[in-house]
C-alpha positions in Angstrom: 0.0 0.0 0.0 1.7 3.2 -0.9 1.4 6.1 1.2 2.0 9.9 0.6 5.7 10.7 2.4 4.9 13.5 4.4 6.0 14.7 8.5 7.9 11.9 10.3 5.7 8.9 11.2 2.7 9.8 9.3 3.0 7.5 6.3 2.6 4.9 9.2 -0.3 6.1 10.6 -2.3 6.8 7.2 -1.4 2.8 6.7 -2.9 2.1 9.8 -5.5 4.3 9.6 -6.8 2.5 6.1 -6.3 -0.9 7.5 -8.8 0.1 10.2 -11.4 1.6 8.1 -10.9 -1.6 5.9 -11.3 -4.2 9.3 -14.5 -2.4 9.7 -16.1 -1.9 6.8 -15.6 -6.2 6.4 -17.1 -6.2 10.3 -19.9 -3.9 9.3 -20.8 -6.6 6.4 -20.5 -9.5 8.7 -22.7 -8.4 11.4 -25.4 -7.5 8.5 -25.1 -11.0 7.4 -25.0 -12.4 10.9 -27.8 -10.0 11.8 -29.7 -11.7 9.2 -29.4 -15.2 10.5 -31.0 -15.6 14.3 -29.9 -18.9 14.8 -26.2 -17.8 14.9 -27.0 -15.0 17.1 -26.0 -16.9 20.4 -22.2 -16.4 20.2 -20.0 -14.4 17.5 -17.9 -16.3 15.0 -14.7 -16.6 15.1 -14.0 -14.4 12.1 -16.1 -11.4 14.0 -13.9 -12.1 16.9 -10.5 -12.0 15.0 -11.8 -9.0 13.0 -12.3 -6.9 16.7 -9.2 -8.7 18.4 -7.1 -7.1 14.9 -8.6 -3.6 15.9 -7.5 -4.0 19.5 -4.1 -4.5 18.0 -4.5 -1.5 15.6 -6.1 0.9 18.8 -3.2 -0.1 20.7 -0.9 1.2 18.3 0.2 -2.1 16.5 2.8 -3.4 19.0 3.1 -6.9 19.4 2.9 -8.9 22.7 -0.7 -9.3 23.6 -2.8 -11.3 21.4 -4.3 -13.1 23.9 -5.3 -10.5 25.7 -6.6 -8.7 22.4 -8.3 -11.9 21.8 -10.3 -12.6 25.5 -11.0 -8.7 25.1 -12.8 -9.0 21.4 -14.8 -12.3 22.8 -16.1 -10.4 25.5 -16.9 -7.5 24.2 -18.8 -9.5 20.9 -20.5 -12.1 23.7 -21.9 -8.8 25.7 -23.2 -7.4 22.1 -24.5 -10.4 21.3 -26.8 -10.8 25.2 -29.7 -8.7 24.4 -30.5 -10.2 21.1 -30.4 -14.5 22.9 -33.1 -12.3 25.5 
């Protein structure tokens, strides 16, 4: 992905910053089409899990070292989203 050179640490950021609106426009289309299907509605897949776990990552500024963490955070988060619509 090419970025435009500009003040030091920015051509990062924009990178980052397209990944992220990227992660969640594919998140947005997931939970449409998992929205659409009530039977899956009890617990969120494991591709809506790795999508929010990634975006963890990216909030946190990309540094490596807590994926599981990332991970347990996404699944709970999801699984709290996901209570009102099993009620």
């Amino acid at each position: 992905m090419e970025t435009i050179q500009g003040r030091k640490g920015r051509p990062e950021r924009m990178k980052l910053k397209d990944k992220r609106n990227e992660i969640l426009q594919d998140r947005v289309s997931l939970i449409q089409s998992h929205a659409e299907n009530p039977s899956v509605n009890d617990k969120p897949s494991r591709e809506e899990i790795r999508l929010r776990a990634y975006e963890i990552y990216l909030e946190r500024g990309g540094l490596p070292g807590n994926e599981l963490d990332d991970w347990l955070q996404a699944e709970r988060e999801l699984e709290r989203l996901a209570l009102p619509k099993a009620n």
